[in-house]
C-alpha positions, -999 to +999 in steps of 0.1 A: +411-427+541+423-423+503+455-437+497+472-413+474+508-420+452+531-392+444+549-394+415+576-375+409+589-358+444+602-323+434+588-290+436+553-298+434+555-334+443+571-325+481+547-296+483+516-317+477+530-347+492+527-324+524+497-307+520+480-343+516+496-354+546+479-326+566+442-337+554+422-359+575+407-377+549+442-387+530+473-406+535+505-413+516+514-443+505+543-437+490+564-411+465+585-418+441+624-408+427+644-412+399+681-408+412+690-400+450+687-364+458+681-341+490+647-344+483+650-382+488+665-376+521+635-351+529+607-379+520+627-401+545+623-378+571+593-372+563+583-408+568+571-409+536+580-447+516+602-443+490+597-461+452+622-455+423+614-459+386+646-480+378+649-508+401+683-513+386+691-482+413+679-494+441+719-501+457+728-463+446+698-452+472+702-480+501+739-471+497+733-435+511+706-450+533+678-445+519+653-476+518+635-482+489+603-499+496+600-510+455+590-496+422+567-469+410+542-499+395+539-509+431+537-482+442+508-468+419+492-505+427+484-491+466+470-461+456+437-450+455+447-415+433+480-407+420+494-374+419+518-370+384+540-348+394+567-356+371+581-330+347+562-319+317+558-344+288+563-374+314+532-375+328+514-383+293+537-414+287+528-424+324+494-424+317+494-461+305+506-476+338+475-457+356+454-473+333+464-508+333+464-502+374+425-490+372+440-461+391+425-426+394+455-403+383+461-362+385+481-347+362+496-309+361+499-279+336+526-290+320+510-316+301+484-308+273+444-308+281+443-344+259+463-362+284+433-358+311+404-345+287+393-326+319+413-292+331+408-284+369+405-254+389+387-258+423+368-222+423+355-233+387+345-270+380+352-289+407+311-309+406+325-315+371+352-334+384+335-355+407+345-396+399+366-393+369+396-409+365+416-384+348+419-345+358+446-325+346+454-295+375+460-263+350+493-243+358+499-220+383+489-189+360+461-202+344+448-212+380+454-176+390+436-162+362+404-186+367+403-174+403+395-138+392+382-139+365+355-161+376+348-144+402+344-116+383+320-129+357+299-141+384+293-109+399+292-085+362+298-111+334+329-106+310+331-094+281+371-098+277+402-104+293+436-090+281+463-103+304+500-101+301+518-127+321+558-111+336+576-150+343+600-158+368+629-178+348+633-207+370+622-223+405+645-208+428+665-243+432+668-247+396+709-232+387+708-247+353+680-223+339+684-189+322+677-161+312+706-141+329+702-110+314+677-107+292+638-102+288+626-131+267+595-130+247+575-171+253+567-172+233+568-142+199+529-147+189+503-141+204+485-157+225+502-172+246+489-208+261+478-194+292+439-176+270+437-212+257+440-231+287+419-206+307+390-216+281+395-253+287+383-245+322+362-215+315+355-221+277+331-189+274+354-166+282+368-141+252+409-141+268+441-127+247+474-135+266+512-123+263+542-138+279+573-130+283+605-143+308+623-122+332+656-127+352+640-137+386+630-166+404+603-155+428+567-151+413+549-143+383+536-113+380+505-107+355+489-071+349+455-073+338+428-061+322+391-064+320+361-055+304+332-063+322+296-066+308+282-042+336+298-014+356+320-020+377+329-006+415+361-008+431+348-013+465+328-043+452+358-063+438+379-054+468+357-072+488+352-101+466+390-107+465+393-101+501+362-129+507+374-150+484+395-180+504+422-186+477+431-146+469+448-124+488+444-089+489+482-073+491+472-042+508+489-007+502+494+001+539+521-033+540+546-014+519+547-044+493+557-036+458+576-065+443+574-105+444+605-107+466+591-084+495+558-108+488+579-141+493+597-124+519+564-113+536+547-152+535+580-162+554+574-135+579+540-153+583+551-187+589+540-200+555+558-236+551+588-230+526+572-194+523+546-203+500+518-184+486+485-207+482+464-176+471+463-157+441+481-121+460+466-092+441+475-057+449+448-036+464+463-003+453+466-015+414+426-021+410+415+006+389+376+007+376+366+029+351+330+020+341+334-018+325+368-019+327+390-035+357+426-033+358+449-044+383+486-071+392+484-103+404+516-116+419+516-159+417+540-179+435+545-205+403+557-234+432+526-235+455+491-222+440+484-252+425+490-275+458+459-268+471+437-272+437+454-311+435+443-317+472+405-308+464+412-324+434+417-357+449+385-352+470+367-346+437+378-374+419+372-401+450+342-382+452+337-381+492+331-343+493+308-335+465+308-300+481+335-273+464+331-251+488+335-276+519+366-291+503+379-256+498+372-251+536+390-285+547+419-283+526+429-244+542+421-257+575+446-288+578+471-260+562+466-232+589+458-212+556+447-178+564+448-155+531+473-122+537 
């Protein structure tokens, strides 16, 4: 079994704490807080041992009965991989304990490409990954955008991407966050991070991006465009998306048109906390004129990236050298069926 850490038990920490629970090959050995919390309370229940970075807090926890079974070091000390899921900025200054522990470590999209010096995305490098000790998972839109579009290059080659990413303003749990009422530009220039980071996983690929920030907490919505290097057919890429096992193909006959009837569908279906693994793009927005592909691609910001730091772990451990089966074994333990 790998013995994985997860540091930092918030919106991606729980989520991947749970989806590595659910794999046959993994096991938790503990996740980590920095104050007492509901999410605290959750890992108890969960059954899931509880470190803290500050020792100095442990009464503040056991006082609201919530055992702490020691510090982070010690925790990172019985891991085999940990999962950095602290917020941005943190995980680079945590990179120094990992080291001195001889511990594989994953960090996320919120810290920069140096702090790893390997980007991740499952459907694009994952051989690449195989028994290093630093991968950095990219963010949930530039793991949405790798899905596609290298898929697409696959099948016609690319000749450019143009991609403007619509963000939700905050994880719905987050009250401190705005905007309220206002459409914010993130940034002014252009491009935005997310062409940049897309080429630190698929470097060949020509990619301008624009972002801006919306008054919503659901999704991200991206509409997209791209020139291919051969003709396209609509039929074609509807089936690729529809085969592909981490996109989902928002059909026109479901009566879907926005991210909130798309969160509310996945809760319809069962999907734990209503999350979205896949990439959910809508069928009746692909348009294919010659080269050029255009279509939206809805991405739940909280969940996409779950699945690429489970097959990331697998990668890195290196007991599934197989993308594909990893893929396979991480949807399986989840129950994940694309809509």
């Amino acid at each position: 079994m790998i013995r994985v850490a997860i540091n930092g038990y918030g919106t991606v920490g729980k989520r991947v704490a749970d989806a590595v629970a659910a794999q046959p090959d993994m096991e938790i050995v503990g996740v980590s807080k920095t104050k007492p919390s509901f999410e605290a309370y959750i890992a108890k229940k969960r059954g899931f041992p509880l470190y803290i970075a500050d020792p100095a807090k442990r009464a503040a926890f056991e006082k609201l009965g919530l055992p702490v079974a020691g510090s982070v070091a010690e925790m990172v000390a019985r891991a085999d991989v940990v999962v950095d899921a602290t917020p941005g900025g943190v995980g680079k200054d945590n990179k120094n304990l990992y080291e001195k522990a001889r511990v594989k470590a994953i960090f996320q999209g919120g810290e920069d490409h140096e702090v790893a010096g390997f980007s991740f995305c499952s459907d694009c490098n994952y051989t690449l990954a195989l028994g290093r000790q630093f991968v950095r998972v990219v963010s949930c839109n530039t793991t949405g955008l790798c899905r596609i579009i290298n898929t697409l290059d696959k099948e016609y080659g690319i000749a450019k991407v143009r991609a403007v990413m619509v963000r939700r303003a905050s994880d719905p749990g987050e009250v401190k966050k705005g905007p309220v009422d206002a459409v914010v530009l993130d940034p002014v220039t252009v491009p935005s991070h997310h062409g940049p980071d897309v080429q630190t996983v698929l470097a060949h690929i020509p990619i301008s991006t624009m972002a801006m920030i919306v008054p919503t907490t659901f999704m991200h919505m991206h509409a997209i465009q791209i020139e291919l290097k051969k003709d396209g057919k609509k039929e074609r890429i509807l089936e690729l998306i529809e085969k592909h096992p981490r996109m989902g193909l928002v059909k026109g006959g479901l009566g879907i048109k926005s991210t909130a009837e798309l969160k509310e569908y996945a809760l319809d279906l069962g999907r734990p906390r209503g999350d979205l693994w896949e990439s959910c793009i809508f069928a009746d927005s692909v348009a294919v004129q010659g080269k050029d592909v255009s279509f939206f691609q809805a991405i739940h910001q909280e969940a996409d990236i779950v699945v690429e730091n489970v097959d990331a772990i697998r990668a890195m451990v290196g007991n599934v050298k197989d993308p594909e089966e990893s893929v396979r074994m991480t949807n399986e333990s989840l129950g994940f069926v694309a809509i």
